[in-house]
C-alpha positions in Angstrom: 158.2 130.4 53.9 155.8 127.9 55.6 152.3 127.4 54.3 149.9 127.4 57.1 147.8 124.1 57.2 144.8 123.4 59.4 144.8 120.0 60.5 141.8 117.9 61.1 143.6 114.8 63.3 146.7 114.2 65.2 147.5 111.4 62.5 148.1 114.3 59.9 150.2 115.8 62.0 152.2 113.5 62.9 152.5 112.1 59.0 153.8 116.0 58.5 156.5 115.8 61.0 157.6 112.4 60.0 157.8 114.1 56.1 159.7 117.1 57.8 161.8 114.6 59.5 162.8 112.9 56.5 163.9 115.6 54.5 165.7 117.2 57.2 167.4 113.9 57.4 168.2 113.8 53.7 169.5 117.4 54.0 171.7 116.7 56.8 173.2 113.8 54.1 173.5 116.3 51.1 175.4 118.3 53.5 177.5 115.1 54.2 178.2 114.4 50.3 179.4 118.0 49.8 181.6 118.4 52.4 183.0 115.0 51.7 183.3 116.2 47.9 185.0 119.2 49.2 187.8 117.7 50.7 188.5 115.4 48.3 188.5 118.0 45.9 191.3 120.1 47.9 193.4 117.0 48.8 197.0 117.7 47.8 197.6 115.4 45.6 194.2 116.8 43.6 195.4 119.9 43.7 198.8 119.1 42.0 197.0 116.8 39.4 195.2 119.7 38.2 198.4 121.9 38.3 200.7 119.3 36.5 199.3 119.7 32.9 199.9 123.9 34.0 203.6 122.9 35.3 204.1 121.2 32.4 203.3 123.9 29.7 205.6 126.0 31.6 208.2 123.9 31.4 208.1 122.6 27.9 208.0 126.6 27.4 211.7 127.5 29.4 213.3 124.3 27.9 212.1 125.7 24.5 213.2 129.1 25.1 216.8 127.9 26.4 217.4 125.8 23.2 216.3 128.7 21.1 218.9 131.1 22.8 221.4 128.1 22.2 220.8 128.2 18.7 221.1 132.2 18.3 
């Protein structure tokens, strides 16, 4: 919610917009960061790295099971 300011001079107003400005324009490069973060994040090849240790426990887990049948 905006607070309601009574300005005296056009020289605090204009130091208000040029705040507002600035942290509209270091919004605008959060935004940026996180959609850049984003992708990166669901690139393929990220997505697989995080999968691999997953793939392999699986794995390891039907060799295992194979060998034990063999043995039976």
């Amino acid at each position: 919610m905006m607070k309601h300011t009574k300005y005296d001079t056009f020289e605090a107003i204009d130091q208000d917009l040029h705040i507002l400005k600035l942290q509209r324009q270091i919004d605008e490069e959060k935004l940026k960061l996180s959609v850049e973060h984003v992708k990166q994040e669901m690139y393929p090849s990220n997505l697989l790295g995080e999968l691999a240790p997953l793939i392999q426990k699986i794995a390891i887990s039907l060799v295992a099971k194979k060998v034990l049948q063999k043995l039976n």
